[in-house]
ZAMARGU-4260 file (C-alpha; in steps of 0.2 Angstrom, whole numbers, plus 5000, padded with zeros to 4 digits):
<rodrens>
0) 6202/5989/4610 | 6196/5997/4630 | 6178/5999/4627 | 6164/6003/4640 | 6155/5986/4639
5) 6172/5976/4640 | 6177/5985/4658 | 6161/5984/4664 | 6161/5966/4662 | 6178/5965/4668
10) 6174/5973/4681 | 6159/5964/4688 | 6167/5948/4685 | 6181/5955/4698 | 6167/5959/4711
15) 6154/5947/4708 | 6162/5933/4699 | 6161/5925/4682 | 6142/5927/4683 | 6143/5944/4681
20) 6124/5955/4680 | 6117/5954/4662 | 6116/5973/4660 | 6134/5976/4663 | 6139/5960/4652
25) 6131/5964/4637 | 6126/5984/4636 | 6124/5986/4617 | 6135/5997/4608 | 6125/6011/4603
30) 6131/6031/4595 | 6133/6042/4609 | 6139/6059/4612 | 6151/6053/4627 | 6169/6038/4628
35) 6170/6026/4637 | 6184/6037/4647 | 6170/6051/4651 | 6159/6037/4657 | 6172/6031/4668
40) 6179/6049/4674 | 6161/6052/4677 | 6158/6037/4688 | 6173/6038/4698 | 6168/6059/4701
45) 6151/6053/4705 | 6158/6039/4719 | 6169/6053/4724 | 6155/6066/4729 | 6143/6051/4738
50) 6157/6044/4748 | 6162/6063/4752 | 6143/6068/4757 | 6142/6052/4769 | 6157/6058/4778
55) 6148/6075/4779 | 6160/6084/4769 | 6150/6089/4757 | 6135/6101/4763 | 6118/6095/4756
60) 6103/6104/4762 | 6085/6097/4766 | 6077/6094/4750 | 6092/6101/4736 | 6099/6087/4725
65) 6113/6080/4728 | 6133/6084/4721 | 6132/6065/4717 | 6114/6066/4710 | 6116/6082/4701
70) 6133/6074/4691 | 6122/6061/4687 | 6107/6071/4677 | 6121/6078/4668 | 6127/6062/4663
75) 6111/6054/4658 | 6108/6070/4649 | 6122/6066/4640 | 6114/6050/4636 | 6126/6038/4648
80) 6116/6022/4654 | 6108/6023/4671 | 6113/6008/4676 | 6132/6014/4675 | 6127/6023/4691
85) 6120/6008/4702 | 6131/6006/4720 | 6137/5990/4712 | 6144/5996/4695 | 6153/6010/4703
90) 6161/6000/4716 | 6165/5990/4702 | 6174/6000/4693 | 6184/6009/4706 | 6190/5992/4712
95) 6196/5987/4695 | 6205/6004/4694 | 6213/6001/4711 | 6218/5984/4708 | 6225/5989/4689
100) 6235/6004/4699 | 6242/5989/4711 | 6248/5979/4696 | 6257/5994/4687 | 6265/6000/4701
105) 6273/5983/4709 | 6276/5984/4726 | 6285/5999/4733 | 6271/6012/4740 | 6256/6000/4737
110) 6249/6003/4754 | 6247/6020/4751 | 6241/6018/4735 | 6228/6007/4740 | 6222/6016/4756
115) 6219/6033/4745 | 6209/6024/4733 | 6199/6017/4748 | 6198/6035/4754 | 6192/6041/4739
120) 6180/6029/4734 | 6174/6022/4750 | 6182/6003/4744 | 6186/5990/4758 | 6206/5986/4759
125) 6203/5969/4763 | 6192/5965/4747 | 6206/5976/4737 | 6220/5965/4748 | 6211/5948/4743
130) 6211/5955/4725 | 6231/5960/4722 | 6238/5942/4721 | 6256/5937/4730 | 6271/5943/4720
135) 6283/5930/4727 | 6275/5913/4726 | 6288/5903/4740 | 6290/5922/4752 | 6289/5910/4767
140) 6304/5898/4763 | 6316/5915/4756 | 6310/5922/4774 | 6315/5907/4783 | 6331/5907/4772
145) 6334/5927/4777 | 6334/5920/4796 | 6344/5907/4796 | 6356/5914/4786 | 6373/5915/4793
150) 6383/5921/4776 | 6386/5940/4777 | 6384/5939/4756 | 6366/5929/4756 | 6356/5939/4769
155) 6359/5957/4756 | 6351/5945/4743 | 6337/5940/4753 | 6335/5956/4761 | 6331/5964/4743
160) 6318/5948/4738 | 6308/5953/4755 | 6308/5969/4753 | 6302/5969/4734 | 6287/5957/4740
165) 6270/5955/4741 | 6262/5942/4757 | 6246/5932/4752 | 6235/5929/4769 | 6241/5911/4771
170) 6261/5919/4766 | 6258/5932/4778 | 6253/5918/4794 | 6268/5907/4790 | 6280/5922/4789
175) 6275/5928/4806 | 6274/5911/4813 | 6290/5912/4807 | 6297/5926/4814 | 6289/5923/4830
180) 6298/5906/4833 | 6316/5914/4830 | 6314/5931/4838 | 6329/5937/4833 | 6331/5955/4828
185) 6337/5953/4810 | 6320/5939/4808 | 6309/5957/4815 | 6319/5968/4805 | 6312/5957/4790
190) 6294/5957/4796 | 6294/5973/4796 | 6300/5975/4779 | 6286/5961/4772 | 6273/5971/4782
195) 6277/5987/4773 | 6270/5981/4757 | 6257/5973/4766 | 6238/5983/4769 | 6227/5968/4778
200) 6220/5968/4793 | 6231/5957/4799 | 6246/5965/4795 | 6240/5981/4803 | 6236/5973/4819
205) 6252/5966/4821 | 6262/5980/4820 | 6251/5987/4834 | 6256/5971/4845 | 6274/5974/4840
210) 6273/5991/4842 | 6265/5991/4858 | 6278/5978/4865 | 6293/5987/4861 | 6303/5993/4872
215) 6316/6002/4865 | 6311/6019/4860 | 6320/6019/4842 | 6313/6000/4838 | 6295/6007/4843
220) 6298/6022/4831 | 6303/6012/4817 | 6289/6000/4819 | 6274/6016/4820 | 6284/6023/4803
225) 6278/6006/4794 | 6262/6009/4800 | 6264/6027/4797 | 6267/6022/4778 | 6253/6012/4778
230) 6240/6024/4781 | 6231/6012/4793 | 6223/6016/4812 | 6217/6004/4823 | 6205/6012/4839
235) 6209/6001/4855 | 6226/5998/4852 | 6229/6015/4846 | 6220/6023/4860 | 6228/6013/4873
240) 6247/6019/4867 | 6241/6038/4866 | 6237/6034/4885 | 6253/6025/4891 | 6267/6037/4883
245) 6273/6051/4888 | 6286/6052/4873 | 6282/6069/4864 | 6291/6058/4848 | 6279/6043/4851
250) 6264/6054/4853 | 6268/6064/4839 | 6271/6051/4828 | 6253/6043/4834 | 6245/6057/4830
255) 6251/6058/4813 | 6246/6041/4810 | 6226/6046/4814 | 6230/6061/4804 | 6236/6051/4787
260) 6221/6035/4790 | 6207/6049/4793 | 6212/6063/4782 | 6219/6052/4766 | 6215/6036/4771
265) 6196/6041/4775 | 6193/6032/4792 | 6182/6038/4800 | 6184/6029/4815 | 6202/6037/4815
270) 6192/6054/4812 | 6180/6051/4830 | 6199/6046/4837 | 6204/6065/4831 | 6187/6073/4839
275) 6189/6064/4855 | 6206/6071/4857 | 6200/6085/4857 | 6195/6084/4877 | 6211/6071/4880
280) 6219/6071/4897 | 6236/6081/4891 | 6237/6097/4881 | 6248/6093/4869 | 6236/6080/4864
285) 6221/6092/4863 | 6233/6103/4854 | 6239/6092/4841 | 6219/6088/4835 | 6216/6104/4834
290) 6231/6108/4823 | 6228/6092/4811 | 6209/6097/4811 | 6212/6115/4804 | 6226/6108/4792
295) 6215/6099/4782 | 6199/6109/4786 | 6196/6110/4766 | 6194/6093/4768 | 6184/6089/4781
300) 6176/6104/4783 | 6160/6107/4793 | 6158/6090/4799 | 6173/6092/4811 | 6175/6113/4812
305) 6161/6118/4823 | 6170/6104/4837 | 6187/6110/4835 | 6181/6129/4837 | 6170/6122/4850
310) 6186/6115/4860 | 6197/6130/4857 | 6185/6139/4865 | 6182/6129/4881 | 6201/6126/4882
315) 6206/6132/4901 | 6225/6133/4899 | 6230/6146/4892 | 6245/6140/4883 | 6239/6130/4876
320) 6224/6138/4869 | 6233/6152/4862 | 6244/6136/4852 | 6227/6131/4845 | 6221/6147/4841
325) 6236/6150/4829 | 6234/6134/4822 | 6217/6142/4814 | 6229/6152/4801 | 6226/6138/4790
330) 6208/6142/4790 | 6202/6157/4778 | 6184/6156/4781 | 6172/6172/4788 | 6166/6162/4802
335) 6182/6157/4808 | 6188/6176/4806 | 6174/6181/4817 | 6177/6168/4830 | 6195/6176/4830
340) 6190/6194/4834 | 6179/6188/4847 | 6194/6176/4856 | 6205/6193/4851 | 6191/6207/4860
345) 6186/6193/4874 | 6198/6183/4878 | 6205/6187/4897 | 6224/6181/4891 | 6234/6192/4883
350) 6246/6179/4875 | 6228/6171/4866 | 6223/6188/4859 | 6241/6191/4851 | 6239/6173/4843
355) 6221/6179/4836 | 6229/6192/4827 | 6242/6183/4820 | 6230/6169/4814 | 6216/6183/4807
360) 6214/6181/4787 | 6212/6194/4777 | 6214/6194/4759 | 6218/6208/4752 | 6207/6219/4739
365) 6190/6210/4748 | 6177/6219/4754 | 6176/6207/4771 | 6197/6214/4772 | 6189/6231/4772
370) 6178/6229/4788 | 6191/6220/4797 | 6205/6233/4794 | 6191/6244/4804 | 6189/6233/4818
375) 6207/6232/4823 | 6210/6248/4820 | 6197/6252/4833 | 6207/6241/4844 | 6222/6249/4842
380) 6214/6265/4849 | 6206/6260/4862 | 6216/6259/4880 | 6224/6238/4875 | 6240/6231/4880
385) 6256/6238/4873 | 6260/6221/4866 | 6242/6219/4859 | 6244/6234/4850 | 6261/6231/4842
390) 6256/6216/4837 | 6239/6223/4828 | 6249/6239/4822 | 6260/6224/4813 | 6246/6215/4804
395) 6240/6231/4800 | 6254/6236/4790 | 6257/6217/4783 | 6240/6220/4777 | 6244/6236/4768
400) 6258/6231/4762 | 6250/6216/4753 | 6240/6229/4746 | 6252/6238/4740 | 6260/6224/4729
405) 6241/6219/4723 | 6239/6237/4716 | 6257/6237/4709 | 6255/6219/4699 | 6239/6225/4692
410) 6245/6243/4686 | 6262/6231/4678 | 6248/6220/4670 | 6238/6234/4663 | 6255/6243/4658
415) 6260/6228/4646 | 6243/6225/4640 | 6244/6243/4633 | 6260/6240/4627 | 6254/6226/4616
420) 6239/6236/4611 | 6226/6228/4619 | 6212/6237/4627 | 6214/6235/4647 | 6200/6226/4656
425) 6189/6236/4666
</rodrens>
């Protein structure tokens, strides 16, 4: 039977060895009003909401508790142990979680797997990497075999055995030493399908050498999707392509990879890469931060906003301003809404003030809605370009037609409720 004292143990023997810490060994089984699944939900969310207060995602001000602390007093409230909520014992058990998720799930999609959980919980890959043991016990000699191999019927066979495996470190040296002293295309082809299940260090960092060696535009493409699947970023080497291409594809495909290893991964070296490029040399660079920064702006959320606005504003191209001004549609926040009426009543470019209005949120039914439908209808009055006006005459009636349906779903809600005989809501 799982019980609290058994996982706990488990799982301090996985981070610090057999001699795991007395309290978490032998906690004595007392009644309680919580299971052992709360207690472990409950340390998980409490892992959660440090990690995400580090990054500055979560908003604590001077002198209030913390989300982490807060979840916490609820729990010992609840009677849970204190020590369940040590540094040490959560990282505990959100490595034995991570490395039981790796066992379930084999091989395919482990990478990612293991990079969310390191994103989540704040875990290093390389201590969840030296945890997950090899899934093929002789990887080196079949990879050998799959280069060697001459017969058309082996290498399918081989193909399938590399692909459905797992490197150890020493597994992964020998396999590249391998591949390295053959260099033919089908022994790269096979790296590259060992380094897709494969989240070291090592492994990433090689990719990066291939990748940057390549000179074939759909060989380099293949290699940044492995690393793409892998939701891994490494600064120099990274930084270092984003300046030497000039393939839209290849800068494209960089950029996602910062996106996936800051905003799932939670690197937040990859996240100072995203900032930084927000003043980068070539305006589709600029423009692609700011896009992947608004995306996930419920994720990151103040700690990177206030730079991204910052940068839109101070954009001198107008092109590409008005691209990064659209890109704030994903954003529904009142300050953001604000900073667009002022780039849409300010801005000296016409093609930026159309793009404000098209990125201005306004939820139908709230009172903020209300005020803004006021201020661009002022607009629209006033002596404003032709196409401004169209374009603000056309949120307008978006807006009123959203309305429209809002009232119409609530009088069909209240209309069955009084068919059933219910007494409507207020």
């Amino acid at each position: 039977m799982w019980t609290y004292q058994a996982s706990m143990a488990a799982a301090c023997t996985i981070v610090f060895g057999a001699a795991a810490p007395v309290a978490f060994a032998s906690q004595p089984t007392t009644s309680r009003s919580w299971s052992d699944s709360a207690l472990r939900g409950t340390q998980q969310l409490v892992l959660k909401a440090r990690v995400r207060a580090l990054r500055g995602e979560l908003e604590v001000r001077e002198g209030s508790e913390s989300p982490a602390d807060r979840r916490i007093a609820r729990a010992l409230g609840r009677g849970m142990p204190a020590e369940a909520f040590a540094p040490a014992a959560l990282e505990a058990v959100a490595l034995e979680d991570t490395v039981s998720r790796i066992l379930d799930m084999g091989v395919g999609g482990v990478p990612k797997l293991v990079m969310e959980a390191c994103g989540r919980y704040g875990l290093d890959p390389e201590t969840v990497f030296d945890l997950a043991p090899s899934t093929h016990e002789d990887l080196p000699t079949t990879f050998r075999q799959y280069c060697e191999a001459t017969d058309v019927a082996t290498r399918p066979r081989l193909a399938h055995t590399l692909k459905s495996s797992r490197a150890s470190r020493a597994q992964l040296e020998a396999v590249i030493e391998i591949a390295e002293q053959d260099g033919s295309e089908a022994c790269r082809s096979a790296l590259l399908a060992v380094l897709a299940n494969d989240w070291s260090r090592r492994g990433r960092d090689y990719l990066y050498k291939m990748a940057t060696a390549a000179t074939d535009h759909n060989r380099q493409m293949e290699i940044l999707k492995v690393l793409l699947s892998r939701r891994q970023f490494s600064l120099v080497p990274h930084q270092a392509m984003m300046d030497q291409t000039t393939d839209p594809a290849v800068l494209d495909r960089l950029a996602e990879i910062a996106e996936k290893a800051a905003m799932i991964g939670g690197d937040m070296e990859a996240r100072q890469f995203l900032l930084s490029e927000l003043g980068a040399p070539q305006p589709v660079r600029r423009e692609l931060a700011v896009d992947i920064i608004a995306r996930h702006d419920r994720t990151v959320r103040h700690a990177m906003r206030d730079q991204m606005l910052q940068a839109v504003r101070q954009e001198t191209d107008a092109p590409t301003r008005a691209a990064m001004v659209k890109s704030l549609v994903h954003i529904t926040m009142d300050n953001v809404n604000e900073f667009l009426v002022d780039i849409l009543e300010n801005d000296k470019a016409l093609e930026v003030r159309i793009a404000a209005v098209e990125a201005i949120s306004m939820v139908s039914g709230a009172p903020a809605t209300v005020q803004m439908i006021g201020r661009l209808q002022a607009l629209i009055d006033e002596d404003a370009p032709e196409a401004l006006k169209t374009a603000l005459a056309d949120k307008l009636a978006r807006v009123e037609r959203a309305r429209e349906k809002r009232e119409q779903r609530k009088a069909e809600r209240l209309k069955r409720m009084e068919d059933k005989g219910a007494p409507p809501d207020d």
